[in-house]
C-alpha positions as CSV (number, residue, x, y, z in Angstrom):
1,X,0.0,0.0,0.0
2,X,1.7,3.1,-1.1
3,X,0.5,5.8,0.9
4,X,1.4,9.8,1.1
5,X,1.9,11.4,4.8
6,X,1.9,15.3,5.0
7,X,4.6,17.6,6.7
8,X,4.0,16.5,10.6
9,X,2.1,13.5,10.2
10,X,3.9,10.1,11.2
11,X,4.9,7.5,8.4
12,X,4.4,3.9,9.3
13,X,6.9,2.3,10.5
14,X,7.4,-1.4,11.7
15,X,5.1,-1.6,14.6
16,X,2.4,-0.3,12.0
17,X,2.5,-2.9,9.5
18,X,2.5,-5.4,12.2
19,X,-0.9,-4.9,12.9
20,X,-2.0,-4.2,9.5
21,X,-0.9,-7.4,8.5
22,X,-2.8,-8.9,11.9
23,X,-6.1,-6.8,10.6
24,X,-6.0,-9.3,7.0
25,X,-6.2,-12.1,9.5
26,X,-9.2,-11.4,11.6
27,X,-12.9,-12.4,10.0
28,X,-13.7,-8.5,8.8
29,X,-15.7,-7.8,5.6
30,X,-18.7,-6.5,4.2
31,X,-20.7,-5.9,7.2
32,X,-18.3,-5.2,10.3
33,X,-17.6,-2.1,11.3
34,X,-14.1,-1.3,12.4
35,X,-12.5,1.2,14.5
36,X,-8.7,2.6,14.2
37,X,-7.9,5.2,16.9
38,X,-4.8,7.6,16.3
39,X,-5.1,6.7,13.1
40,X,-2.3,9.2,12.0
41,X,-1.9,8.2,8.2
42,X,-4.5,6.1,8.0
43,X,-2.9,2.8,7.0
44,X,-4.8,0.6,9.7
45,X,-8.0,2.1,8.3
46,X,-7.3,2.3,5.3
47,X,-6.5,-1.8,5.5
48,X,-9.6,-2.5,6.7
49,X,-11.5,-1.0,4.6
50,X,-9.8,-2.8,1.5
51,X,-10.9,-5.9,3.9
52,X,-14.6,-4.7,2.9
53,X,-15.2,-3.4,6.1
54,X,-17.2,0.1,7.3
55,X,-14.3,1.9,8.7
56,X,-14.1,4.8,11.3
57,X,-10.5,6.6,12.0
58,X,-9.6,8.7,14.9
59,X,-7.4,11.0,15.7
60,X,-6.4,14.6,17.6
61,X,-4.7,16.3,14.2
62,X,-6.7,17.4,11.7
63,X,-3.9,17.3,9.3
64,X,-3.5,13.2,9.9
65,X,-7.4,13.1,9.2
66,X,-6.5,15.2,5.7
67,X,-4.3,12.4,5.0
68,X,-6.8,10.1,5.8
69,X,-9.2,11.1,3.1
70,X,-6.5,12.1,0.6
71,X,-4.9,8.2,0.8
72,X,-8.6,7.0,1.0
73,X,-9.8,9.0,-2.3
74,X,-6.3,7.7,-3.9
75,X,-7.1,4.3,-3.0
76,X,-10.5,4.4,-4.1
77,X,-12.0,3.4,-0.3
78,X,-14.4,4.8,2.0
79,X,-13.0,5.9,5.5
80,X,-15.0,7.7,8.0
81,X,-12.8,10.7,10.1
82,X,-13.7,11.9,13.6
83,X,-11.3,14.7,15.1
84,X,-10.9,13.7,19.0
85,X,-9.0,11.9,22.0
86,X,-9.4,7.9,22.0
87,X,-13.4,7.2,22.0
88,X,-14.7,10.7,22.4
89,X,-16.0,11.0,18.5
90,X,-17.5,7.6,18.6
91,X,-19.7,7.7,21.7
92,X,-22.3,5.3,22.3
93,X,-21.1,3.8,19.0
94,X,-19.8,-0.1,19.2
95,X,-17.4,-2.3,16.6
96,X,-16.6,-5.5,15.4
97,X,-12.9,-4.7,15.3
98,X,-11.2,-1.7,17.0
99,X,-7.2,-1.3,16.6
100,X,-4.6,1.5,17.4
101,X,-1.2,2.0,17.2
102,X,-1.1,5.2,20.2
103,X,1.8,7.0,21.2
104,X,3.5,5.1,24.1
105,X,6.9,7.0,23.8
106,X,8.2,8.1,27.8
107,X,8.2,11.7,28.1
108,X,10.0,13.9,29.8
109,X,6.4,15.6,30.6
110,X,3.7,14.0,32.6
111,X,0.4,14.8,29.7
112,X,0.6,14.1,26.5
113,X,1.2,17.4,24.1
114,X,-1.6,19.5,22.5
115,X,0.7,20.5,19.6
116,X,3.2,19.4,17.1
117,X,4.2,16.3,15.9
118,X,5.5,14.6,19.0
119,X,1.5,14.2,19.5
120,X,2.3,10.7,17.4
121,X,4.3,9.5,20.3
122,X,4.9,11.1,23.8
123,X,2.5,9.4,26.2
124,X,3.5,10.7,29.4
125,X,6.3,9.8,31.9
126,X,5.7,6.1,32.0
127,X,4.2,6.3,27.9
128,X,0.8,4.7,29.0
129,X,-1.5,7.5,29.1
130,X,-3.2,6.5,25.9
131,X,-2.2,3.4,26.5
132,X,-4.5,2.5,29.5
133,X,-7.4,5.0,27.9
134,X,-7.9,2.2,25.4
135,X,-7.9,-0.6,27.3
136,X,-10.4,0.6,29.7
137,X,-12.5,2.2,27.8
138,X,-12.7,-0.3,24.8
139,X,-15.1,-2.9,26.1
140,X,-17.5,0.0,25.9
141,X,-17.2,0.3,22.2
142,X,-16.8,-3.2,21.0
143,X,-19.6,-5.7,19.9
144,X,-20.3,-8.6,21.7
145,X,-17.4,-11.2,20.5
146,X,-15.0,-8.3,19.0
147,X,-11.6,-7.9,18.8
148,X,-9.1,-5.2,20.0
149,X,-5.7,-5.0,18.5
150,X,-3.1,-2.9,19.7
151,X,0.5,-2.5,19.5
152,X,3.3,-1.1,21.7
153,X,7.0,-1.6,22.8
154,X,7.8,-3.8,26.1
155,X,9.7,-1.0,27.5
156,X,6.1,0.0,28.9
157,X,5.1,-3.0,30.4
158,X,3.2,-5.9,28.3
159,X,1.9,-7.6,31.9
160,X,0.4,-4.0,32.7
161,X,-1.8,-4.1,29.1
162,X,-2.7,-7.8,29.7
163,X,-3.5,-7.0,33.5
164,X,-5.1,-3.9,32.5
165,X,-7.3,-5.6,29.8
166,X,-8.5,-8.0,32.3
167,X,-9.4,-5.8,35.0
168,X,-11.5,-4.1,31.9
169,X,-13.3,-7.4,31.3
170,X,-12.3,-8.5,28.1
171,X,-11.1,-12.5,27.6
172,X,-9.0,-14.6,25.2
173,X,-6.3,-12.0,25.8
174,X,-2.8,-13.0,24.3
175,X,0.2,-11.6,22.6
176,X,-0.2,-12.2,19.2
177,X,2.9,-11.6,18.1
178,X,6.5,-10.4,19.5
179,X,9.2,-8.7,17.2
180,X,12.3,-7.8,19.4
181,X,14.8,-5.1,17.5
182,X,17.3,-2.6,18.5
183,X,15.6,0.8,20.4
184,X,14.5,3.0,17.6
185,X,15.5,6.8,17.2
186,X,12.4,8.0,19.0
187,X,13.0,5.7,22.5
188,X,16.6,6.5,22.3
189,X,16.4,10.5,22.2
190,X,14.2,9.5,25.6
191,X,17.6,7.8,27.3
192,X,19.1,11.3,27.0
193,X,16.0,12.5,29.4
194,X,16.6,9.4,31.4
195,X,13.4,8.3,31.0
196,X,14.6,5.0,30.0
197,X,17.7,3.8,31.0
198,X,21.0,3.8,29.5
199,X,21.7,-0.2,30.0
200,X,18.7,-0.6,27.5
201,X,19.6,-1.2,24.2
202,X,16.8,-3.6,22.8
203,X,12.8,-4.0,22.8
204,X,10.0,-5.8,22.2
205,X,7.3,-4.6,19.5
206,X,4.3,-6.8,21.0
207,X,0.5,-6.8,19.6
208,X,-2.1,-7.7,21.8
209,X,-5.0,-9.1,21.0
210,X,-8.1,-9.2,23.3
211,X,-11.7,-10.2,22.6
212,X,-15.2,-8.7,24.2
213,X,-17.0,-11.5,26.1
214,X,-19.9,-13.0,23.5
215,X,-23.4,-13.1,24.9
């Protein structure tokens, strides 16, 4: 998929086409209606709806939502945008399949930023602030029987999401899949904050997969 990503939007990268290729796996089409929350440029969306599904995207910048529709309308699919934080533009709505990619880069600073391009990955001191947001508010927004996927590194804890997804009542929770890798540019610029420390010099990419309890 050859997509185009304007000035201060973030191009995928590895953890992104993880879980794109994990979205062609799971039993989405004509009929299901699938979520992707900080979308930034749109390719989890804009995967699922060449799966056939009804697809919303989410996210804070209204220039990743431009990029959104421009790589929809060049790739000849429909893809819903909402402007907001996590499930804000999609209240009282519920999926079949909800997936993000957040920001879950430590930060120096304890909120995540209103401005700029670091938006697309500082997530607070311990980078879980969107984190946790979406796995406790998910089960809210899922059909019963559907599926959350989400990615993140293990320098933020992978027992935390999986603890965190249970407390939230969702089952079948595992890690899908586990790519370890050296620290990419964005986690080491962090070690010079000392937000992660300097002995580190690898990390997990894990995606989690986690289901809503069927009726």
């Amino acid at each position: 998929m050859k997509l185009l990503t304007l000035p201060g939007v973030f191009a995928p990268i590895s953890d992104s086409w993880m879980l794109a290729d994990a979205i062609r796996q799971e039993p989405i089409g004509p009929g299901s209606r699938v979520l992707d929350v900080c979308t930034g440029s749109g390719v989890l969306a804009l995967t699922a709806a060449d799966c056939g599904a009804t697809t919303t995207a989410i996210d804070v910048s209204r220039r990743a939502l431009l990029t959104v529709r421009l790589n929809a309308a060049r790739a000849g699919l429909a893809v819903r945008t909402r402007r907001g934080q996590t499930f804000a533009p999609v209240a009282g709505e519920r999926f079949d399949l909800i997936v993000s990619n957040p920001p879950y880069v430590p930060s120096p600073r304890p909120d995540v930023p209103r401005h700029g391009p670091s938006r697309a990955w500082e997530a607070g001191h311990d980078g879980r602030l969107v984190l946790d947001a979406l796995c406790d508010q998910a089960p809210h927004h899922l059909r019963p029987g559907g599926a959350l996927l989400i990615v993140h590194s293990s320098l933020i804890g992978t027992e935390a999401s999986l603890d965190r997804l249970r407390r939230a009542g969702l089952v079948d929770i595992e890690v899908r899949r586990r790519e370890r890798g050296p620290l990419g540019p964005l986690m080491r610029a962090q070690q010079a904050t000392g937000r992660i420390p300097a002995n580190i010099t690898e990390e997990d990419v894990v995606l989690i997969r986690a289901c809503a309890p069927r009726l």
